[in-house]
N, C-alpha and C positions, 0 to 999 in steps of 0.2 A: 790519278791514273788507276785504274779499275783493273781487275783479274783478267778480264776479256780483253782489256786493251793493251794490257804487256804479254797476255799469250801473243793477239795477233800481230804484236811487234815484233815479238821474238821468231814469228810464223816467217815474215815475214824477211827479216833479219834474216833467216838461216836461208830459206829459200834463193835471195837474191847472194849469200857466201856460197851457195852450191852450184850453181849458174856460172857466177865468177872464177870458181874453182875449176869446173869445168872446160869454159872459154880459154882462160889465162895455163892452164896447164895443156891445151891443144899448141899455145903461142907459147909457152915456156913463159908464161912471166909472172911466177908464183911471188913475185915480191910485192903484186900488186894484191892477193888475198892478202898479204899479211898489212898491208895499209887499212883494206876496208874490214877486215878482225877488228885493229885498233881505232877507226872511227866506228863502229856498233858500240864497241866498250865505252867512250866515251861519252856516247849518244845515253846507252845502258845509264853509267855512271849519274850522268843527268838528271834524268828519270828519278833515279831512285834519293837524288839527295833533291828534286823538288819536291817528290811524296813525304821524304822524310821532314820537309820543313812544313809541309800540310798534317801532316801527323802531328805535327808538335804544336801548331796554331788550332789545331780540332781539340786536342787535351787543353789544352788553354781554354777555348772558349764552352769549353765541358764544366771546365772547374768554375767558370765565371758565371754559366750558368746555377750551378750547384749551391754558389756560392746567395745571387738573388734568390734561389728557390727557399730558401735554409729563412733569408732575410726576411721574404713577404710572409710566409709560413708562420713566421714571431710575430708580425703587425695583427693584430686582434681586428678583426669583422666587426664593422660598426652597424647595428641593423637602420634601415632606412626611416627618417621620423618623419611622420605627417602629420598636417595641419590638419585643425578641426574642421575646416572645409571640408578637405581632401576624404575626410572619413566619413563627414554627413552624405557626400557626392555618394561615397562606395553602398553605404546604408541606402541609401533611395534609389539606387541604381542596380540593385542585386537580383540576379537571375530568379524569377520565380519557380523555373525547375530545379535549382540544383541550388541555390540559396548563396548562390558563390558572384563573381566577377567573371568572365573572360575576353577575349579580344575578337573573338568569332562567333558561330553558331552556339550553342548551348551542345559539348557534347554526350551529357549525358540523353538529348534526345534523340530516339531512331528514326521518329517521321512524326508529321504534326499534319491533321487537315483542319481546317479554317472553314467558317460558314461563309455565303455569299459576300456578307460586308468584307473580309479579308483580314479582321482585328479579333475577332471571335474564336478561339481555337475547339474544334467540335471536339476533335479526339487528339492525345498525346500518348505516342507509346514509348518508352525507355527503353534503353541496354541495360540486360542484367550486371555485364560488365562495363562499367567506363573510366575514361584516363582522369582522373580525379588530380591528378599534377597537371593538368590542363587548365585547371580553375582556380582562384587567388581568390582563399577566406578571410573574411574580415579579421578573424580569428589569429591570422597567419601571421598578416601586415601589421597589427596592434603590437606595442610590447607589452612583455609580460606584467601581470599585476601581480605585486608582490604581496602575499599575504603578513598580517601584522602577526608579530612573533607576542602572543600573551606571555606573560611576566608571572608565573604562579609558585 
């Protein structure tokens, strides 16, 4: 239950004991405010021990969460291995603008025109700026080569 929705309970709560007080005190039957006083509280009551036991299931699954974050956090990142395929594919298949891999256009290019045939690029002009986290270097994907430690 939300801020909003226990104001406009309480809004509305009071408005309908003000009403009743009114009517029932024209008719003398003030015994019947003190009925609907004690069903709101009850109603009240309600409320607050089902928020109270959502309150208590949200810290629960706060700390469960906290608890896998803490977990996966410890498992070490295994970087991804490929096959000598997989790397010949990337070598042969590497962007002649930007010497990288991506899944779209080349964006280190701003525009390209082509001669008649369509396979001929006349002109290439670049972005001074481009999203180079766009592009996957060979560089990137390989792991590291560890230099030999001399012995002197």
């Amino acid at each position: 239950m939300t801020v909003l929705d226990f104001v406009g309970l309480f809004l509305i709560v009071g408005l309908a004991a003000l009403w009743l007080l009114d009517h029932w005190s024209k008719q003398g039957r003030i015994e019947g405010l003190l009925e609907t006083v004690a069903s709101a509280h009850a109603l009240y009551s309600a409320e607050v021990g089902r928020s109270g036991e959502a309150a208590k299931r949200r810290d629960e699954y706060a700390l469960q969460v906290d608890e896998l974050t803490a977990h996966l956090a410890a498992v070490p990142e295994k970087p991804p291995v490929y096959t000598p395929e997989e790397i010949k594919n990337f070598e042969e298949n590497r962007c002649v603008h930007c010497g990288g891999s991506h899944a779209i256009a080349c964006p280190r290019i701003k525009s390209i025109r082509f001669r008649a045939d369509g396979a001929t690029p006349v002109s290439v002009e670049f972005w001074a700026d481009w999203p180079q986290d766009r592009v996957t270097y060979l560089e990137d994907i390989l792991p590291p080569v560890e230099e030999p430690v001399s012995g002197g």
